[in-house]
N, C-alpha and C positions, 0 to 999 in steps of 0.2 A: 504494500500500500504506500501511495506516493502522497505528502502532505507540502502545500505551497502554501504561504504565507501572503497574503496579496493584498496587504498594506500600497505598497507601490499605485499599484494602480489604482487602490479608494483617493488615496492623496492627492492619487494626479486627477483624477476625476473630479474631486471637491477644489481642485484650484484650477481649473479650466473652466468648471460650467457655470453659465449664466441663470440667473433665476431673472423671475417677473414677481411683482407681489401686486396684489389689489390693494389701490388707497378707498378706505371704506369711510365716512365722516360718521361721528355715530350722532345720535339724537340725541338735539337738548330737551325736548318735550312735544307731546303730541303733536302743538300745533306746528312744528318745525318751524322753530321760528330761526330768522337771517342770522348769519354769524358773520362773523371776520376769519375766514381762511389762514392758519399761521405758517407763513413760508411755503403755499401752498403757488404754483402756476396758475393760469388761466385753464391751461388744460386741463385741473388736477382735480379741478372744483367740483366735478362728477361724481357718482357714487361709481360710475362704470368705468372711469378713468384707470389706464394699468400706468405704472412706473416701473422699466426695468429696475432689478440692481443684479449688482455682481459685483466679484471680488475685488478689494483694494489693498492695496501694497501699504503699508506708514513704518513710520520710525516713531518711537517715542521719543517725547519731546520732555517732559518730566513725569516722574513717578512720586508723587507726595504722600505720607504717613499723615491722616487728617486726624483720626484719634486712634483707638485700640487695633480696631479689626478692621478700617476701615482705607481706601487708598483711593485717591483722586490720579487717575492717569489722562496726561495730553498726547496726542498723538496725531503727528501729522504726516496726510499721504506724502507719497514720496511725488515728486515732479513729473515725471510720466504719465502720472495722471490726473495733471492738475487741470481742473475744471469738467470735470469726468464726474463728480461724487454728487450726487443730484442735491435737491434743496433738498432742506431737513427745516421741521416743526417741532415743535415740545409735545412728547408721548411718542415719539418716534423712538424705537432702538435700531443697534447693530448686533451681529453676531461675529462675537471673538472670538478666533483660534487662541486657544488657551498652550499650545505649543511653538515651538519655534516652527515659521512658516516652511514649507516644503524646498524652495528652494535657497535655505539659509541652515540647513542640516541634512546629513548624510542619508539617507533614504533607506541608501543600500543598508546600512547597520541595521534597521528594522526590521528590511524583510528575510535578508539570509537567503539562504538556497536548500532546492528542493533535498529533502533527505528522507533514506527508509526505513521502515520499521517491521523488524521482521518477528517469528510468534518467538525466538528467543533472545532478543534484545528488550530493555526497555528503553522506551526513548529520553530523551535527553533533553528539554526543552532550551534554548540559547539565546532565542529573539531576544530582545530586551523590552520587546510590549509584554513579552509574557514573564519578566521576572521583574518589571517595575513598575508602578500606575502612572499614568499617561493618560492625557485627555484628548481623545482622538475628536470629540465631537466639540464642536462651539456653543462660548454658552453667550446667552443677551443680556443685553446692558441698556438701561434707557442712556439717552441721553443729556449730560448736564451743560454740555455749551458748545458751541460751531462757531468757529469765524473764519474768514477770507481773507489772503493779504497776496501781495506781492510773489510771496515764494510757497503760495500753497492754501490748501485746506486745514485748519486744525481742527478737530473733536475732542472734546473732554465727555470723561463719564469717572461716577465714583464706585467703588465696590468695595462689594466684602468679604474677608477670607473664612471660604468655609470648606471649602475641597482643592480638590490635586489641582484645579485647573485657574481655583483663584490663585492659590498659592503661588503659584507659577508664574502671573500676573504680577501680585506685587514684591516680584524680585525683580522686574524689569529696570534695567538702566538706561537714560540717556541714550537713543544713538540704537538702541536693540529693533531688530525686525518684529513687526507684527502685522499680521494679516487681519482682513476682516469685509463681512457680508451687510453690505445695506446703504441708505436706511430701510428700516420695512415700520410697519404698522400701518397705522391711523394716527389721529392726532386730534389731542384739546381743540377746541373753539372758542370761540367769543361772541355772544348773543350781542348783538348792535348795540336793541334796548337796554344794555347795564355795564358797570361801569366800574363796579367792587369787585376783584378775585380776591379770596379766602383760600390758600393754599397751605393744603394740609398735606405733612408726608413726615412720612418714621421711617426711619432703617436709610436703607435703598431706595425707598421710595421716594427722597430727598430730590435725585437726581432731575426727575422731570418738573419739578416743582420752582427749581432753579432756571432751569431753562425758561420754563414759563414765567416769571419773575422778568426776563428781559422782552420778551413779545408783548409783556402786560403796559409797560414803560414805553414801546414803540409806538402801540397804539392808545395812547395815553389816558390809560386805565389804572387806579389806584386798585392797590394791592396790600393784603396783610397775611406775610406767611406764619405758619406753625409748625414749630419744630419740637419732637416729643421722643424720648428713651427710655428705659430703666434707671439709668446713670450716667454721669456725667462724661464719661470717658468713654462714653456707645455715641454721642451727639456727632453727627459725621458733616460738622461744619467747621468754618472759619469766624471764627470770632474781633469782632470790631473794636478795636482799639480806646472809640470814644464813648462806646455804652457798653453796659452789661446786662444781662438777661433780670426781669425784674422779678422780685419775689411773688408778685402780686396777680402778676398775670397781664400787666400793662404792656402793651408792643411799642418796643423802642428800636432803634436799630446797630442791635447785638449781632446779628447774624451778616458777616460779610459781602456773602452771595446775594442776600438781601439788600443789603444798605448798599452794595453797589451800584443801584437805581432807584436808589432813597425810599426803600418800601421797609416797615419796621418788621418785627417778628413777634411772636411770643414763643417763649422757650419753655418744656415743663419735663420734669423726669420723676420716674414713680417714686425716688426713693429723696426727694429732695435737695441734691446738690446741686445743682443747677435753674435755676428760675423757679417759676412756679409746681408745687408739689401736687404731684397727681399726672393722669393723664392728657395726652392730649387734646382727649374730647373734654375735659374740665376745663384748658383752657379755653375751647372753643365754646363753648358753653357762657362763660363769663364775658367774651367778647359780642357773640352774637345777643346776648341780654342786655348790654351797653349800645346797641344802635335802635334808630329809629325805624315805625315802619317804613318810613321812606328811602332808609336806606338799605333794609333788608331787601327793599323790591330793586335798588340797583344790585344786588349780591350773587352771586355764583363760589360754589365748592368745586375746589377741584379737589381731587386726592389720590394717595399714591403709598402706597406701604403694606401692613400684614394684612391676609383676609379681616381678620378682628377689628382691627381702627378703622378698614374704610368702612366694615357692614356699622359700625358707631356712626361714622361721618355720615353713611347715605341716613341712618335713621334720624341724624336732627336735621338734616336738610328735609324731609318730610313735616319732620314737625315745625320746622320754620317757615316753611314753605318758599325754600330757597331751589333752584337747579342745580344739583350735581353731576358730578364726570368723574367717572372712576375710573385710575389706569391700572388696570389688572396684574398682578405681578404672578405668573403662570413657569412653572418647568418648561423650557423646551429645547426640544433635541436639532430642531432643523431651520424656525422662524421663518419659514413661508411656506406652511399647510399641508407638508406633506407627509411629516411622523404623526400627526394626526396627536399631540402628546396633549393640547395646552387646550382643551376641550372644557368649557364654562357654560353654564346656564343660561338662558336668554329669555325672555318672554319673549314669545312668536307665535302669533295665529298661525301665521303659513308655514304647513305643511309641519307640524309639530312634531317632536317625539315624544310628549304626555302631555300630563293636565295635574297640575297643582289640585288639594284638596278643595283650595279656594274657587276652581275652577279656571283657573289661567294655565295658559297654554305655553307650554316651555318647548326650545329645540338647543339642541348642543352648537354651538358659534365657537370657531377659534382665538384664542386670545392674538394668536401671530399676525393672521390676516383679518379678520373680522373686527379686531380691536389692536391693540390691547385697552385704547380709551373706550367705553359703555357709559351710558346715561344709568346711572344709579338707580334709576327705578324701575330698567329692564333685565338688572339683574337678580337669577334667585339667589338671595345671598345662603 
């Protein structure tokens, strides 16, 4: 019996082929009401509109330690394909090779050559995918910031170490190859009629939250984010020089990412070391108490973090009777619809796969293509 190893060719297959993704706008509320497109084309505006993407080449540009487990990496493509990386919106991600890029590492050491096994040998295993963990698949990242210059495209995003392939991540240097797929998803909006974003995110969820913080600014919309941990040393921000996080729950601007387009925050962590004690629906809570009805009717949620805090966030956006946007944060193996892995809830008449107790009618929607942004009160939480 003959056994081949055919690493080779998956590698070479995943850095040659082009994908397509569908940009899907999701609903702000039945009556669909006009939004503001973020980084979106003429073309794009569609529900039917495709956007290629495919692979791109970067070099990292810095790798930063933002607190515990958490790393803000820059990375810009490389010159060959500048002006190649299509536009990108807040609730967009990529998908990173969590290895060194294929043609930046020796192949051949992977795959080895063909060897036999006969019934009085035992075989011998040598690859080195099979004696050490390696993350052969890419994982997604939303994104926390894109900008254009002179010598290129850069993207930032933040993460956090939790397996082989973040880790791998944030050892990156300066100057190190890294490959990557996208952007893909769907993306946040902005309803004409209002004028307050409320931007709530935990964890990783931070990332598009920041993004969104400068589209808010562009289109010059007032903004108040919320930033929420266990402790103080989970907060995966930059902290501002000329404020500090208040105990009280008052939004100052603490938050860098924030105050670098003069939008304040409120900071809360369950166990008190940091701003207001409790979580972050406490802050939210106290903030949304403090406006008027007038303002609550310019307000929109956006949000982004564990299933837990958004299903909190969508439920006072119902009781406020505020619009929310949830950006789904979902496992997945391929991020444009075809490991079928990042499979969510939806409320859907058409063509359903059940029916709630309530009687509402649910169908399975991918977080990759379909979303990862949903209107909160389409989702079963």
């Amino acid at each position: 019996m003959h056994i081949s190893i055919g690493v080779r060719r998956i590698l070479g297959a995943l850095n040659r082929k082009r994908f397509c993704n569908s940009i899907r706008i999701p609903k702000m509320n039945r009556a669909r009401s006009p939004v503001i497109l973020l980084g979106m084309s003429a073309a794009q505006t569609s529900n039917e509109s495709v956007s290629c993407r495919q692979r791109h080449d970067g070099v990292v540009v810095s790798n930063r330690k933002v607190c515990r487990e958490h790393f803000e990496l820059t990375v810009r493509l490389t010159p060959r394909l500048r002006g190649r990386f299509a536009s990108t919106a807040p609730g967009q991600f990529i998908q990173i090779g969590c290895r060194p890029p294929a043609d930046a590492m020796d192949i051949n050491s992977l795959c080895g050559d063909e060897f036999e096994i006969t019934p009085e040998t035992w075989p011998s295993l040598q690859q080195p995918e099979m004696k050490q963990r390696l993350a052969l698949l890419r994982r997604p990242f939303s994104l926390s910031g894109r900008w254009d210059d002179e010598q290129g495209t850069c993207i930032q995003i933040v993460q956090r170490v939790v397996g082989t392939g973040t880790q791998w991540l944030s050892k990156l240097n300066t100057g190190d190859p890294v490959d990557l797929i996208g952007p893909l998803g769907n993306t946040f909006t902005l309803p004409q009629e209002r004028k307050l974003a409320l931007l709530v995110g935990g964890g990783v969820g931070l990332p598009p939250m920041f993004y969104l913080s400068q589209a808010c600014a562009k289109a010059g919309w007032d903004a108040v984010g919320f930033v929420g941990a266990m402790t103080a040393d989970l907060l995966a921000v930059t902290w501002a020089k000329e404020a500090k996080p208040d105990a009280l729950g008052t939004p100052v601007q603490s938050v860098q990412e924030f105050a670098n387009v003069n939008f304040p925050a409120v900071v809360t962590t369950d166990d008190g070391s940091m701003g207001l004690k409790g979580r972050i629906t406490d802050g939210l809570v106290r903030y949304l108490d403090s406006l008027t009805d007038e303002q609550l009717n310019q307000a929109v949620l956006y949000t982004c973090g564990p299933h837990v805090m958004m299903h909190a966030v969508a439920k006072l956006a119902d009781r406020y009777g505020i619009p929310c946007q949830a950006c789904l944060e979902q496992a997945m193996a391929c991020g444009m619809g075809t490991c079928q892995s990042c499979i969510v809830k939806i409320e859907e008449d058409n063509n359903p796969h059940g029916t709630l107790e309530d009687g509402r009618n649910w169908r399975y929607k991918l977080a990759c293509t379909d979303g990862p942004v949903f209107d909160s009160t389409d989702v079963i939480w």
